[in-house]
Structures are given as structure tokens and as C-alpha cells.
C-alpha positions as CSV (number, residue, x, y, z in Angstrom):
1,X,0.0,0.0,0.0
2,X,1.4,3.2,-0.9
3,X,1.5,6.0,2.0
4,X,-0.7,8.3,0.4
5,X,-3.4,5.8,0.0
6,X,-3.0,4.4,4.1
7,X,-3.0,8.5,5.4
8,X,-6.4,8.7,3.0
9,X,-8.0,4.9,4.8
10,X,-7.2,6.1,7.9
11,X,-8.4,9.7,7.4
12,X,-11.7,8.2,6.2
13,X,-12.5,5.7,9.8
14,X,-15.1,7.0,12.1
15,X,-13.9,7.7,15.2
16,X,-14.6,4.2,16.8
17,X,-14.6,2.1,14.0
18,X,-10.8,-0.2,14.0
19,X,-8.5,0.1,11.2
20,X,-8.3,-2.8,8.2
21,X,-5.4,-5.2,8.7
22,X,-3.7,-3.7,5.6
23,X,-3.3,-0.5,7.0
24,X,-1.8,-1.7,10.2
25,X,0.3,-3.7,8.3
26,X,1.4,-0.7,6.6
27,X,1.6,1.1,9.7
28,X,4.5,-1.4,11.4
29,X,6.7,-1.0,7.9
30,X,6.3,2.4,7.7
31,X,7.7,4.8,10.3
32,X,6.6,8.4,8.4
33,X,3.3,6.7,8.2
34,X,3.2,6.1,11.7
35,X,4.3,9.5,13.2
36,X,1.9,11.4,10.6
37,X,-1.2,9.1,12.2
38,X,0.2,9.6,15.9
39,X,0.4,13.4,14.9
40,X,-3.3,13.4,13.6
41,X,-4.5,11.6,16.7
42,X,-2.9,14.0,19.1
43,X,-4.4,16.6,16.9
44,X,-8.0,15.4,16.9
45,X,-7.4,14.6,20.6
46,X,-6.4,18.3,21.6
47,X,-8.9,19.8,19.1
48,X,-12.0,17.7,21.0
49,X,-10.7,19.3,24.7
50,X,-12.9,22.2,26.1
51,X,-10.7,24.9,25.8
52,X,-9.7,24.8,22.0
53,X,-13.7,23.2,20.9
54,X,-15.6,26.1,22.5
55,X,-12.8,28.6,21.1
56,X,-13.5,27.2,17.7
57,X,-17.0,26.7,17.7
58,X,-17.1,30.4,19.1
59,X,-15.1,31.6,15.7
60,X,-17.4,30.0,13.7
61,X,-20.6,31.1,15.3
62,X,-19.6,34.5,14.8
63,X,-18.3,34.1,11.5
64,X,-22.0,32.4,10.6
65,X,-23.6,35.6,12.5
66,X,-21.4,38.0,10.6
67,X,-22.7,36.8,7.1
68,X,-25.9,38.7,5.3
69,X,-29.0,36.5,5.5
70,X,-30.1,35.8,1.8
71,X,-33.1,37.4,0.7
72,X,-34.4,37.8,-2.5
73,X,-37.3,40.9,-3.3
74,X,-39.6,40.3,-5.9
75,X,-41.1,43.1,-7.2
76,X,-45.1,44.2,-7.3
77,X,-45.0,44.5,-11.0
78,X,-43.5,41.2,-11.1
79,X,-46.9,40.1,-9.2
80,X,-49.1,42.1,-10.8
81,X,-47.8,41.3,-14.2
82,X,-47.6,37.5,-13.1
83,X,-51.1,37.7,-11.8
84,X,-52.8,39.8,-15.5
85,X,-50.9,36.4,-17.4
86,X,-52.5,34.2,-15.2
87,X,-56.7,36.1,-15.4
88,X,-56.0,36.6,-18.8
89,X,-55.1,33.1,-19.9
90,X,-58.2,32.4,-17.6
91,X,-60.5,34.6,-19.8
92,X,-58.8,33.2,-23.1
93,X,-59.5,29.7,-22.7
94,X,-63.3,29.5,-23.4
95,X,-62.3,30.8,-26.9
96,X,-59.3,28.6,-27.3
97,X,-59.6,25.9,-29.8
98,X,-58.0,23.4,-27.3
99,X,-60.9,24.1,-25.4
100,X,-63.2,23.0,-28.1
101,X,-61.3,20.1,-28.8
102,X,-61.4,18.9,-25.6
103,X,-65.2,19.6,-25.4
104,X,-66.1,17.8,-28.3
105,X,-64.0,14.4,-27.3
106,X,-65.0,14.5,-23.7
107,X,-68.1,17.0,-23.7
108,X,-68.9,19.0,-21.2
109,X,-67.5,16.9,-18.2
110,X,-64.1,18.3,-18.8
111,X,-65.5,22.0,-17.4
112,X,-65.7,21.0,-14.1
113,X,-62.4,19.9,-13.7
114,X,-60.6,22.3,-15.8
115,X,-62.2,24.8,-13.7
116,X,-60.6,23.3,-10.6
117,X,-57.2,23.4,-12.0
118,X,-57.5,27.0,-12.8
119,X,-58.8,27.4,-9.3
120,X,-55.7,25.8,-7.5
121,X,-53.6,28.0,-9.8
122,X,-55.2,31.0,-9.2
123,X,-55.0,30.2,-4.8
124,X,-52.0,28.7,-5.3
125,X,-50.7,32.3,-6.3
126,X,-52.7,34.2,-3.9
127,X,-51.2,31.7,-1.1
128,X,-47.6,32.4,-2.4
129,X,-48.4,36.1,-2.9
130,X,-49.7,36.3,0.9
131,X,-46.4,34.1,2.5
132,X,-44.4,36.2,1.1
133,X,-45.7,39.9,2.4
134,X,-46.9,38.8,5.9
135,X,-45.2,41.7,7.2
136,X,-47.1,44.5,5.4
137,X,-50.3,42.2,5.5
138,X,-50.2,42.5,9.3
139,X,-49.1,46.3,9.5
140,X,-52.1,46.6,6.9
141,X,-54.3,44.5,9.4
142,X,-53.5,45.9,12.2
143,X,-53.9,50.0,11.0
144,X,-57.4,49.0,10.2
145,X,-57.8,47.4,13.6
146,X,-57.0,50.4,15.2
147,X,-59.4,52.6,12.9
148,X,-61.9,50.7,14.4
């Protein structure tokens, strides 16, 4: 086994979990092999001890608190344009010929459940429209409130 392959083995062991007889056979032939592991272990070792775990994990909580949260505006014309596509196509299918087709192989049965489908679409889009402006929603809600 060559060394780079035994550091990688033994790099990829859980913590608990013993080490394949090849690589310990490597380990007795190989004494830079052997220091490199013992080094890694007393690494690992020192790094799990209070003082130097809670200094780290304190690093990278602040680093993680430091960073911007991501947040991504849409804008109201985007809805309002989004939402005109969506009442117009609404309005434009009882004179689309797809319509017709559909009516003349299945009759008038397929009204009811196209009707549904453009239903969910249509709350589907109000739903998504309201999750995402909670905020003024409430500040709206609670102004009326008040005037009350």
C-alpha cells in the first residue's frame, strides 16, 4: 500500500470504528506513516478538549452571524404582471380551440375539472403572494384594527 493511500484509509475511519489489517500492516513497515497518524491523533485529541472546541465553535458562530441573510425581493410588478398572465389566460381559454377540442371528445364533463385546476392555480398564487408579504399584510391588518 502506498503511503498516500494508508493516510487517506485512515483519514476516512469514524472515530470508533478499527483500522483494516492492511493498513496496520502498513503502519508497522512504515515509520513516516506512523508518526503522521500519531500526529493526527494527538491533533484530533487536543482539538475535542474544552478549551480549544468552545474557542472554535465560538469563531465559527460569529463568523456564521457576521454573514448577510439571503433574501431575495420580488417586485409588485413582477406580481401584478404574473397575476394579468394568469386572469388573462383564464378569460382566453373558453375561446381557445384546445378548449373545443377537448369539449367535443370529452363533452362538457371536462368543465368542471378544468375549472378546478385554474382554481388551485389561481390560490396557489394568492397563497404564495400572501407568504411572502406577511409583514405589510399584518401592518395593513393591524392599521385597520386600530381605525376601528
Amino acid at each position: 500500500m502506498k503511503c498516500e493511500k494508508a493516510i487517506e484509509k485512515y483519514l476516512s475511519l469514524d472515530n470508533n470504528k478499527s483500522m483494516p489489517l492492511s493498513l496496520m500492516i502498513h503502519l508497522f513497515a512504515c515509520k513516516q506513516c506512523r508518526k503522521e497518524i500519531e500526529d493526527l491523533r494527538s491533533t484530533f485529541t487536543t482539538l475535542q478538549h474544552p478549551p480549544y472546541a468552545i474557542s472554535l465553535e465560538n469563531k465559527i458562530m460569529q463568523q456564521i452571524m457576521l454573514q448577510k441573510s439571503y433574501y431575495q425581493k420580488v417586485s409588485n410588478f413582477n406580481w401584478v404582471a404574473a397575476g394579468l398572465i394568469i386572469v388573462l389566460s383564464i378569460g382566453v381559454i373558453s375561446y381557445s380551440d384546445t378548449l373545443q377540442w377537448l369539449s367535443l371528445h370529452f363533452g362538457n364533463k371536462i368543465l368542471v375539472p378544468l375549472y378546478l385546476v385554474m382554481g388551485c392555480i389561481v390560490s396557489g398564487y394568492i397563497g404564495s403572494y400572501v407568504a411572502t408579504h406577511l409583514k405589510k399584510l399584518e401592518a395593513i391588518a393591524h392599521s385597520i384594527k386600530s381605525l376601528l
